[in-house]
Backbone as ProteinMPNN parsed JSONL, in Angstrom:
{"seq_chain_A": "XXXXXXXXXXXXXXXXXXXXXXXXXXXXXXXXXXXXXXXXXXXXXXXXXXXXXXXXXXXXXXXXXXXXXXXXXXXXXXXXXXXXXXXXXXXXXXXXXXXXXXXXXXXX", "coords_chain_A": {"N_chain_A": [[-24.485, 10.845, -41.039], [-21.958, 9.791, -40.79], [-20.81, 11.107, -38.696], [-22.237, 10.494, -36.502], [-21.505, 8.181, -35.831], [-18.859, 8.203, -35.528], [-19.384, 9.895, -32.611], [-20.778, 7.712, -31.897], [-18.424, 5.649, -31.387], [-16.889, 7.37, -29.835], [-17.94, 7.569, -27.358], [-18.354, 5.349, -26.159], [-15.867, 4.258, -25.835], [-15.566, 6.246, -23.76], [-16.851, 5.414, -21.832], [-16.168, 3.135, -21.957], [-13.463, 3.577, -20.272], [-14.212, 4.984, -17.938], [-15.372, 2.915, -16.649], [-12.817, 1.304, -15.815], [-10.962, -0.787, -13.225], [-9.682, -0.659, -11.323], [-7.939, -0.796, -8.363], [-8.239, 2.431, -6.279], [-6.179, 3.283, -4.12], [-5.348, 6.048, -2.09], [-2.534, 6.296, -0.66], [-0.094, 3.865, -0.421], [0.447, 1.687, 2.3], [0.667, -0.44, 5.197], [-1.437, -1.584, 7.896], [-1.199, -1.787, 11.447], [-1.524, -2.139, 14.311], [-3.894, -0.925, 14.474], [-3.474, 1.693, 13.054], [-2.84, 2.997, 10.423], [0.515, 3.25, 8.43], [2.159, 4.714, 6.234], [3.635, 4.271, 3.032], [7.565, 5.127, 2.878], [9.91, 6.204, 0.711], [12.096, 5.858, 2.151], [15.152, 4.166, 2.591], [16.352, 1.741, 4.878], [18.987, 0.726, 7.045], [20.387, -2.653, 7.5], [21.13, -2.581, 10.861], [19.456, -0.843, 12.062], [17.002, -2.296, 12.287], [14.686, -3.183, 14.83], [13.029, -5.259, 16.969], [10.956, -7.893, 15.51], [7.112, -7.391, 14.883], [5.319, -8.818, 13.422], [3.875, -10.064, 10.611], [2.574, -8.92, 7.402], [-0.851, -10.067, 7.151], [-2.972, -10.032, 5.332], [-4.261, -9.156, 1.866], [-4.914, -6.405, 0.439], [-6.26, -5.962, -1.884], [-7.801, -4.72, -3.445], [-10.093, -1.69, -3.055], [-11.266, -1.467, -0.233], [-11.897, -1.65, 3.529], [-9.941, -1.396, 5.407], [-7.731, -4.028, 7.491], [-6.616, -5.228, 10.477], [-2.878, -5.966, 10.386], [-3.174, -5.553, 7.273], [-2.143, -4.743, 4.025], [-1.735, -2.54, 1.159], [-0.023, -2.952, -0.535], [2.169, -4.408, 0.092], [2.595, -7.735, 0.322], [1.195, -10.711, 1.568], [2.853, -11.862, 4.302], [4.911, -10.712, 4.22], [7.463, -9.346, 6.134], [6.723, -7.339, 9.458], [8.447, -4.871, 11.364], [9.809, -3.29, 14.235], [11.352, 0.112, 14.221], [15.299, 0.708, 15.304], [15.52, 2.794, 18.127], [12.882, 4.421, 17.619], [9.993, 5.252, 18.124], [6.927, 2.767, 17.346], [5.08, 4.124, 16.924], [5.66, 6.35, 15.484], [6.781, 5.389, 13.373], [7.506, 2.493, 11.531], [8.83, -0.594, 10.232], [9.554, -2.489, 7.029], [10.175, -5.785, 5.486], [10.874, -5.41, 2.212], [9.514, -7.396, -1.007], [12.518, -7.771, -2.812], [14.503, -7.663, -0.712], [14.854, -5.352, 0.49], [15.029, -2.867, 3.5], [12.296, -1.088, 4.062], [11.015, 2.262, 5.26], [8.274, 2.965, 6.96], [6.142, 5.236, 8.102], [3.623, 6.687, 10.405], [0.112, 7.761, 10.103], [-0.777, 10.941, 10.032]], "CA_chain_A": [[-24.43, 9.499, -40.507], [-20.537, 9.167, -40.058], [-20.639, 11.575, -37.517], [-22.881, 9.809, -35.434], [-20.961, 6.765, -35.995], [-17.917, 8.716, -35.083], [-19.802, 10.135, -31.79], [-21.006, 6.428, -30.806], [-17.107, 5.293, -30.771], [-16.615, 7.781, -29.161], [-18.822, 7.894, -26.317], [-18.403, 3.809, -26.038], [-14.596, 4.549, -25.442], [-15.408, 6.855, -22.789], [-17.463, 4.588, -20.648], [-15.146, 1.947, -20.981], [-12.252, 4.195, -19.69], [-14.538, 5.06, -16.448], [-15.89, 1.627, -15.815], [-11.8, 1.01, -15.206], [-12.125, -1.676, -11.78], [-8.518, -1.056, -10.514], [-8.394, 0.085, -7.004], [-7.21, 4.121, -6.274], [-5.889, 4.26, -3.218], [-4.794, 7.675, -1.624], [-1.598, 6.089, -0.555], [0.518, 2.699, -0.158], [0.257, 1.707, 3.303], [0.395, -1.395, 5.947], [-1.674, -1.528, 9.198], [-0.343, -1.996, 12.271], [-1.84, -1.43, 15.896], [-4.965, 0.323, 13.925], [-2.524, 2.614, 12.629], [-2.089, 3.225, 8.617], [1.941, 3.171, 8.408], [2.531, 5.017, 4.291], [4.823, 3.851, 2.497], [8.171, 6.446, 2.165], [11.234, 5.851, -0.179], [13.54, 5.703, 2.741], [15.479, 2.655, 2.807], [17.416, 1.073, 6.166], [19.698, -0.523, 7.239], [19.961, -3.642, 8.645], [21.197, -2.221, 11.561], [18.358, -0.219, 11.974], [15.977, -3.038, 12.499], [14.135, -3.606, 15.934], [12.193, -6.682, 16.793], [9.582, -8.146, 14.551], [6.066, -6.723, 14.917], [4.325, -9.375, 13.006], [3.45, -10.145, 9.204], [1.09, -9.129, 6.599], [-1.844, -10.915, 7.259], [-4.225, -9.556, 4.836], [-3.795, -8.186, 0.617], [-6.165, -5.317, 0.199], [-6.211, -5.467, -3.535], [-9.176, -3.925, -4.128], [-10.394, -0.922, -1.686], [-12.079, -1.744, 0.862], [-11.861, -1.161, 4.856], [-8.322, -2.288, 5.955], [-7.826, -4.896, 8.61], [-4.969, -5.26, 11.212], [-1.842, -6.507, 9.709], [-2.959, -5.651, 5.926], [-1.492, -3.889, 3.106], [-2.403, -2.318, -0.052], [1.274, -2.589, -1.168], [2.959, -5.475, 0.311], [2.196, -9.015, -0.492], [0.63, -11.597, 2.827], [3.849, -12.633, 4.534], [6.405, -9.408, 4.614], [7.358, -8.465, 7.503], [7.113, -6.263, 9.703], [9.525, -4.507, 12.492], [10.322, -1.407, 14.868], [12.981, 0.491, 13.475], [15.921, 1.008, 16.539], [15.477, 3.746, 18.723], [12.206, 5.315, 17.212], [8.721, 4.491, 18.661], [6.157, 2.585, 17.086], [3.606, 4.998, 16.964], [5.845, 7.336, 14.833], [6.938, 4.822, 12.633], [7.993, 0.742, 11.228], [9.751, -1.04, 8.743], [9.014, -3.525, 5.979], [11.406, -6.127, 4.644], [10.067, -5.609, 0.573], [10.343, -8.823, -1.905], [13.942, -7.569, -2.919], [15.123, -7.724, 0.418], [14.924, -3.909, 1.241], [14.394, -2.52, 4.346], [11.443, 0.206, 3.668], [10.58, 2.443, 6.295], [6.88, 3.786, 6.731], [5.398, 6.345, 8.848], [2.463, 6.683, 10.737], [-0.223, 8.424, 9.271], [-1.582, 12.045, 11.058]], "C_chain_A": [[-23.012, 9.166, -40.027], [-20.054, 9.595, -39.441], [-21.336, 11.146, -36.259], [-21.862, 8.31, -35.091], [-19.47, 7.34, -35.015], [-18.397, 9.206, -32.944], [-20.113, 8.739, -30.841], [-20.071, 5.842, -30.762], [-16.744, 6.124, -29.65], [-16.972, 7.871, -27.362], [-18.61, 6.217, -25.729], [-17.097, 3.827, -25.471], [-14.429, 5.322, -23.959], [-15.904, 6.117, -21.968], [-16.676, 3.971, -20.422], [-14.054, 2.059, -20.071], [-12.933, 4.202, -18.106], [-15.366, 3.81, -16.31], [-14.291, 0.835, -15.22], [-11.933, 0.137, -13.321], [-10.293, -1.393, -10.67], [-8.873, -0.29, -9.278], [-7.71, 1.669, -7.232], [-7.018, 4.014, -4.908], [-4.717, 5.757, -2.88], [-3.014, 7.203, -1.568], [-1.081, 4.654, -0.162], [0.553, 2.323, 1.341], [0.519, 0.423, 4.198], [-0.643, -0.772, 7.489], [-1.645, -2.009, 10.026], [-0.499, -1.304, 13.272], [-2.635, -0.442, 15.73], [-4.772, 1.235, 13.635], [-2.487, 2.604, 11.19], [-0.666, 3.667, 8.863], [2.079, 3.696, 6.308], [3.771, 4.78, 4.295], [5.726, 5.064, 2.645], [9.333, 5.156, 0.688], [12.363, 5.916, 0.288], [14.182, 4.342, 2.745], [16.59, 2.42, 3.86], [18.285, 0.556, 6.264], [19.771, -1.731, 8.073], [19.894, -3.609, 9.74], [20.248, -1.529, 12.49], [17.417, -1.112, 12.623], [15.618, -3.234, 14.055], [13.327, -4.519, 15.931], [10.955, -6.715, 15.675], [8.758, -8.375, 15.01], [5.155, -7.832, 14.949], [4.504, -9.563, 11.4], [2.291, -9.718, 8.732], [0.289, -10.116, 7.034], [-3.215, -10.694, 5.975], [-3.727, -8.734, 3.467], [-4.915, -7.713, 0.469], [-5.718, -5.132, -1.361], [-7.073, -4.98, -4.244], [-9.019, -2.738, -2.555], [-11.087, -0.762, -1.046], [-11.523, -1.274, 2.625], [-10.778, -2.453, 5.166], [-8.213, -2.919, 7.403], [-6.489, -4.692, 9.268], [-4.208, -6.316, 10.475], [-2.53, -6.613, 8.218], [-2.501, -4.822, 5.518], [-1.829, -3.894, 2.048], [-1.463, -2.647, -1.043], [2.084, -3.957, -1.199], [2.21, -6.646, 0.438], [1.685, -9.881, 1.433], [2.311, -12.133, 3.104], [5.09, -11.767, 4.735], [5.902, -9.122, 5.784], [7.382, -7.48, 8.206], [7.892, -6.103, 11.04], [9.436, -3.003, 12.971], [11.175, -1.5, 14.499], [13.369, 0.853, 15.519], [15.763, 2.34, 17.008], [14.409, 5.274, 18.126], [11.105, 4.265, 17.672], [7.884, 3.646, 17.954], [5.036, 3.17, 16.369], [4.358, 6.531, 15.781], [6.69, 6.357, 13.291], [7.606, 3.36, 12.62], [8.865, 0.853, 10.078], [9.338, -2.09, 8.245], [10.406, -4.241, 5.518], [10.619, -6.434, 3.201], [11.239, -7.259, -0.013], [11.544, -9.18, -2.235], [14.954, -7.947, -1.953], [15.052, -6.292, 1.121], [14.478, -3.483, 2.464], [13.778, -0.998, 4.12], [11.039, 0.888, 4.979], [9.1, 3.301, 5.938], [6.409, 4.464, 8.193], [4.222, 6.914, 9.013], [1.44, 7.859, 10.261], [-0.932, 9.271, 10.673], [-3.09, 11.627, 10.887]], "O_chain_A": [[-22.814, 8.423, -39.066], [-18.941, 9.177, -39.12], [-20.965, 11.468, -35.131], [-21.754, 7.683, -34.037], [-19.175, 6.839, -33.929], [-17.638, 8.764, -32.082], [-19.878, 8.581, -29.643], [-20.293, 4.968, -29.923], [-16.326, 5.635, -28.6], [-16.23, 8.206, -26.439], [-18.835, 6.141, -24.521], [-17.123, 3.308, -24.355], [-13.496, 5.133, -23.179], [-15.18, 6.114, -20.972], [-16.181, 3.836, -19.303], [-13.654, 1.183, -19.304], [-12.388, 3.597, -17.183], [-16.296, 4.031, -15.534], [-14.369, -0.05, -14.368], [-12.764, 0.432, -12.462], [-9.991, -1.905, -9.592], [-9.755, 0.556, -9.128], [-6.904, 1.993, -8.104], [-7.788, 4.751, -4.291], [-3.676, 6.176, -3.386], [-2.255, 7.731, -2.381], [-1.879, 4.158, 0.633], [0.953, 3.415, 1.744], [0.765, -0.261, 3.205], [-0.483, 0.347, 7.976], [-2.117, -3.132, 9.849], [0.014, -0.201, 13.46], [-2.553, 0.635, 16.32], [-5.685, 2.05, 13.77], [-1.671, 1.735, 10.884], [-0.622, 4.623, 9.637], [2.061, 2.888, 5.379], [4.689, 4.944, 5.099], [5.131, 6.14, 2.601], [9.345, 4.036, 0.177], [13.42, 6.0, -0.339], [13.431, 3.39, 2.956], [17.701, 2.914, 3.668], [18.515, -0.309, 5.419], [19.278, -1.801, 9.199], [18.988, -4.257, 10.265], [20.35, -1.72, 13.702], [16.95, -0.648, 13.663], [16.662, -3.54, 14.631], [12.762, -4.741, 14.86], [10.278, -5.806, 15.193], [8.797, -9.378, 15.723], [4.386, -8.064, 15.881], [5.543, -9.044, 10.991], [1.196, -9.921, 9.257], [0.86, -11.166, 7.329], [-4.269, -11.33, 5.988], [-2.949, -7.794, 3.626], [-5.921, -8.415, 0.363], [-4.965, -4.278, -1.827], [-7.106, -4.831, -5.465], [-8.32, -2.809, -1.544], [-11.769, 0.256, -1.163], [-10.625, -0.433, 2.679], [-10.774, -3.684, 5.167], [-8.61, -2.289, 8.383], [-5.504, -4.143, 8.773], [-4.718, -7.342, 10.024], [-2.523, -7.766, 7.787], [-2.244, -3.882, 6.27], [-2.27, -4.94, 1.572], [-1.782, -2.686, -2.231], [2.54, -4.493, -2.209], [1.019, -6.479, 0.701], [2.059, -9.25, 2.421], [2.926, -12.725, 2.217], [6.101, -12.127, 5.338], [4.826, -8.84, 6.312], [8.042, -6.533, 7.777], [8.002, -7.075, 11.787], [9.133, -1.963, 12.386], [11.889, -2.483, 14.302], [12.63, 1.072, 16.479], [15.899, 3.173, 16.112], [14.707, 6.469, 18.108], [11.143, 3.034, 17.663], [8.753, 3.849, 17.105], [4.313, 2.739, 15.471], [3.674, 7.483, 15.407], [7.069, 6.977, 12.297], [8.226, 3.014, 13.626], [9.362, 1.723, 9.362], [8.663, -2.804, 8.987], [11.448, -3.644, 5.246], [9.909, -7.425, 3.025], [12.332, -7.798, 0.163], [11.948, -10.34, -2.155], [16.042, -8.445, -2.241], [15.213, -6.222, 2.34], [13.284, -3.746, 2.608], [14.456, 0.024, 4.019], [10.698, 0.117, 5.875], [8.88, 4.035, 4.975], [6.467, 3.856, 9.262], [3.677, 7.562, 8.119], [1.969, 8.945, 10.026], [-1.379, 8.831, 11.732], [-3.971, 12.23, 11.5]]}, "name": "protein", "num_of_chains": 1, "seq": "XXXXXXXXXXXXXXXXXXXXXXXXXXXXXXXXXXXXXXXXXXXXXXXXXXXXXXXXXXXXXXXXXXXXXXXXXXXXXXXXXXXXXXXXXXXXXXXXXXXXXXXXXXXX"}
């Protein structure tokens, strides 16, 4: 009997672990001109910056099918920008909550 008992904690523990509701996405991201833009860990300089793009429009906090101007990462309201003398289409920039300028790169 107190192996069964032991077995139905057990097994009760495991469900609850995979009923977990957080989102998974693959990677951190904004979109931008129907583009996924991933996050990197480069950071800019101000200098760097080219006109502003636009803003978040949209928090994908769950995972679902991403809209223009949302992000899985960045909050409704960061902005976004071309970095100087690099296209669009190969990559942007984010100003994060801190103030940082993040740069992200278009996804293959």
């Amino acid at each position: 009997m107190k192996y069964f008992s032991y077995f139905y904690c057990f097994l009760l523990i495991f469900l609850l672990i995979g009923c977990n509701s957080s989102s998974s996405w693959a990677f951190q991201f904004v979109k931008y001109n129907n583009t996924h833009y991933i996050m990197t860990e480069e950071v800019l300089e101000n200098n760097q910056l080219g006109e502003k793009l636009g803003e978040v429009k949209y928090d994908l906090n769950k995972e679902q099918d991403s809209k223009e101007l949302s992000s899985n990462i960045y909050p409704v309201g960061t902005k976004i920008y071309a970095i100087n003398n690099l296209d669009t289409s190969k990559a942007i920039a984010v100003v994060n909550e801190e103030g940082k300028i993040i740069k992200l790169v278009a996804e293959n």
